[in-house]
N, C-alpha and C positions, 0 to 999 in steps of 0.2 A: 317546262319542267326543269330543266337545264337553267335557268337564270335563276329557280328557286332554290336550285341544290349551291350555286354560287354566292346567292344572298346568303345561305343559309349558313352555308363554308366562313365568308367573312366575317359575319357575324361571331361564327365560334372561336375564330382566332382572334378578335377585337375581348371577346370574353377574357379568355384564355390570356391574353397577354396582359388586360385588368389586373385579375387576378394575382397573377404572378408581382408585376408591380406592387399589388396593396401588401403583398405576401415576403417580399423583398422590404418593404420600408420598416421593418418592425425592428430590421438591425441586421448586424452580419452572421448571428446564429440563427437558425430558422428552429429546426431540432436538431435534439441530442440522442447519441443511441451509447449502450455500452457493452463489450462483451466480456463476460466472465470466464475462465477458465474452471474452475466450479461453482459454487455458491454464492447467494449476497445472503445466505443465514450461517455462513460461520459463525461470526459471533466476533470476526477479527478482520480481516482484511477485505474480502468478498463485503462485507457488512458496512464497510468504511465506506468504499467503493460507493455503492448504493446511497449512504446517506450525502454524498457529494453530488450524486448524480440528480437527488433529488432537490439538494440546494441550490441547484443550476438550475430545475423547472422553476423553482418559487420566486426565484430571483429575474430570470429573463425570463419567465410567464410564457414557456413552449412547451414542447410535448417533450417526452424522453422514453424512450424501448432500451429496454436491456434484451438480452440474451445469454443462460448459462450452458455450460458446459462445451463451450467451445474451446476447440484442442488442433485442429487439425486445417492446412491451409484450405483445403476445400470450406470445409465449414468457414472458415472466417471471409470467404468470397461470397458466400451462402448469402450468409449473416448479414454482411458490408451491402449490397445488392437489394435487399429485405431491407436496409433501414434506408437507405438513398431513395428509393422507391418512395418510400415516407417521408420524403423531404427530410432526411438529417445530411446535415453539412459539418459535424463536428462528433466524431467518435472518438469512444477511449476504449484502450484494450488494456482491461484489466490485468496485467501483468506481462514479463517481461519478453511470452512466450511471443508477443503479438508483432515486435519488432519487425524480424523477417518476414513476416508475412505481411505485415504493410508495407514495408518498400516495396516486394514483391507485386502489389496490387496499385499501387497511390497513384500511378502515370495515368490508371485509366480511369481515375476518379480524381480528376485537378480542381475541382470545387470544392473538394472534401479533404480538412483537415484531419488528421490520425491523429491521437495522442496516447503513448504507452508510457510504462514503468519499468525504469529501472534496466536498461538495455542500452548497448553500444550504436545500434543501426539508428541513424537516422535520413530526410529525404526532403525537396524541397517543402511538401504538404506534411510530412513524419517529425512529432516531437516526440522526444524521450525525455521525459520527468524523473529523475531520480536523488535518492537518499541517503545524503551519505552516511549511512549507520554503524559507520568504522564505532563513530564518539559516543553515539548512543548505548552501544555491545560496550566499551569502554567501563564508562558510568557505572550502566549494571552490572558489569562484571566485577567495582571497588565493593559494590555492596553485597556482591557474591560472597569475596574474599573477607569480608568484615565479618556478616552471621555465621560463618559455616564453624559449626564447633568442632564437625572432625576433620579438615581441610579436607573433606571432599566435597568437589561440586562437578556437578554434569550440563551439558549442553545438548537437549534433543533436540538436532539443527534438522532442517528440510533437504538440504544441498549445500556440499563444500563453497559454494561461490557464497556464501551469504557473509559480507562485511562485517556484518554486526558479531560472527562466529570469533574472528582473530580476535577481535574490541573486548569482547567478553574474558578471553584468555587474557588477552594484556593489563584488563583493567585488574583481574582475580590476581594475577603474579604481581602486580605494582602495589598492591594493598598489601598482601599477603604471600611473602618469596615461598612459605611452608605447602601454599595452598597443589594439591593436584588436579586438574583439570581433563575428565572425564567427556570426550565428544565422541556421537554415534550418528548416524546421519538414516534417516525415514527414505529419504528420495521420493517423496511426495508430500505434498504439502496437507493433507486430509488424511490421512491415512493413523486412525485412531487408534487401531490392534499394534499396530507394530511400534508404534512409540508410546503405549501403555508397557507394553513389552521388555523395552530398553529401561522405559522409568525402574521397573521393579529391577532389571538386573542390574543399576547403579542403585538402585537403592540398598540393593544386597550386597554394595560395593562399599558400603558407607555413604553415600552422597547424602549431603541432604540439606545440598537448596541445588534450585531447577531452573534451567532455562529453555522452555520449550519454543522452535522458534519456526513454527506450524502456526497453521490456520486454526481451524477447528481442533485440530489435535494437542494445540498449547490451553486450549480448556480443560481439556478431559485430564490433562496430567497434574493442572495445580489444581483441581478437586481431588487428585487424587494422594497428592500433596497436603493438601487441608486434612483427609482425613486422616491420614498419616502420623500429624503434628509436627514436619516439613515445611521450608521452605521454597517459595518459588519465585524468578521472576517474570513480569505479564512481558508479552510481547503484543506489538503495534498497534493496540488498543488497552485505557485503564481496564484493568482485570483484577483490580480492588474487591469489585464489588460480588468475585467468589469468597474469597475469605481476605478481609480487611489486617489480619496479621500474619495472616500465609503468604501473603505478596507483598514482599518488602516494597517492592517498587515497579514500576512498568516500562518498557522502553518503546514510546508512543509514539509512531509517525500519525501526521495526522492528514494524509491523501487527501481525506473529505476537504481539504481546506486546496490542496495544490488545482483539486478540480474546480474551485470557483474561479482558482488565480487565472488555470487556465484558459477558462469560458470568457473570464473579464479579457484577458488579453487577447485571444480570438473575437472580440464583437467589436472590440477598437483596432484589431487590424496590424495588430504587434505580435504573435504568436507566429513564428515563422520555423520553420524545419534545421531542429538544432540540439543537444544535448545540453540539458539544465541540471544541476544540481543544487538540491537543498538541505540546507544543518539546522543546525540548534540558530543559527544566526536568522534562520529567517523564522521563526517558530515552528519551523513547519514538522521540527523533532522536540521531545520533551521528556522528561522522566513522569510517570506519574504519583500521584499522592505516594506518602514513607509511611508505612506500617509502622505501628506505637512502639512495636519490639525493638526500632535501629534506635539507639542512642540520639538522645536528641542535637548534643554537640557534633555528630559525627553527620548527623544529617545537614549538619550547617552547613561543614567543612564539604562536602558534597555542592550543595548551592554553590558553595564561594568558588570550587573547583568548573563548575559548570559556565558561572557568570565569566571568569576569566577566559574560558575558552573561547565565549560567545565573543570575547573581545578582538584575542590573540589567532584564535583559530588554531591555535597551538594546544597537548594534552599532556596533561602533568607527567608522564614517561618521556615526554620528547625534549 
């Protein structure tokens, strides 16, 4: 009985290490997981997220888990632990909250590369992806200062740290010295009451073009914008297609794209633990489609402004 439990022993580890080998040769991603801090139905950044993540299945032909609403170090040890199990070797943490808490975890997971957004920490297995959205808040903010008929315009930002916040002032004051500059701050990126809230009290301020710079909540306010007969501009995804004259322009990171960059450079073995940043230089920011209403010359002058930068990396205030 004893030499059939020992056949039987070898056998499962001659299996078992088959396996793993056929399961290893496919490349250096096996699977993909991601975790969300809320949603992939925003409509905006959660939603980007998700369609990158699924660009990664189609393309290297693995499995990929999400998981939303994670917020909390526990939970992302949870989470991390739940997708390793499932053989993933390559997570992304959907936002910038994930930083800390993968350094925090990544020494006991050295097979497993981390990749987040938009944050300072990084770790030998921890990348940080981010956006420089100084140029983009920029751009939207010349086309803020261009339509607003009563130089009022508003920014309902998520949080003081967001780049894209100063770019938007800067770019409304360089177009337009007359223009006022209205900013209130949600401190949550979802949070739809309270920055419908803000919309009407800059509305009743005079404002009237918008930059909401929320997830889900930069929807609800250029609808409400639209019905208005207001101005808005989209943020990190085209948001054209609420109202194609209400949205002068979008200012469109486009994630979905930095997660294939990433995946490609993790299966070749190049993605190494380091902070990356991306502009308008790498496409990876863009303005979206110009509402009929901007001046068609002015939209040019816009292009011409953008191409140079793309060159210089320098912006027409500097």
């Amino acid at each position: 009985m004893k030499k059939l439990y020992v056949i039987f022993l070898a056998t499962a580890c001659l299996l078992i290490i088959t396996v793993c080998n056929m399961y290893t040769k496919t490349g250096q991603i096996q699977n993909v997981g991601m975790l969300v801090e809320d949603s992939i139905h925003d409509q905006a950044w959660g939603h980007k997220g998700y369609k990158g993540l699924q660009s990664i299945e189609k393309k290297f032909d693995v499995h990929v888990f999400y998981e939303e609403g994670v917020k909390t170090q526990q939970q992302v040890a949870e989470v991390v632990d739940k997708f390793v199990n499932n053989g993933v070797n390559l997570i992304f943490g959907h936002s910038n909250i994930y930083g800390k808490y993968f350094v925090n975890i990544a020494k006991s997971y050295p097979n497993v590369q981390f990749v987040y957004f938009n944050g300072g920490y990084h770790a030998k297995n921890v990348t940080s992806l981010n956006f420089n959205s100084h140029a983009m808040g920029f751009f939207g903010g010349m086309i803020a200062g261009k339509m607003t008929d009563s130089n009022q315009v508003g920014i309902i930002a998520a949080y003081e740290w967001q780049p894209e916040i100063e770019g938007f002032y800067e770019g409304a004051k360089y177009q337009n010295p007359d223009v006022t500059v209205h900013i209130d701050y949600v401190k949550d990126w979802s949070d739809e009451n309270t920055a419908l809230i803000m919309y009407k009290k800059m509305k009743d301020m005079g404002v009237d073009v918008f930059y909401p710079t929320g997830d889900s909540y930069s929807k609800e306010v250029i609808k409400q914008a639209s019905e208005d007969d207001l101005y808005a501009v989209g943020y990190v995804t085209d948001q054209s297609n609420i109202d194609e004259e209400t949205v002068l322009t979008s200012t469109v990171q486009h994630v979905d794209r930095l997660y294939t960059l990433a995946a490609e450079k993790f299966n070749s073995d190049k993605l190494k633990g380091d902070i990356l940043v991306f502009d308008f230089q790498d496409d990876a920011i863009t303005l979206g489609p110009f509402s009929s209403d901007i001046p068609k010359d002015y939209v040019e002058k816009v292009e011409n402004m953008i191409k140079e930068y793309k060159k210089t990396a320098i912006l027409p205030n500097e």
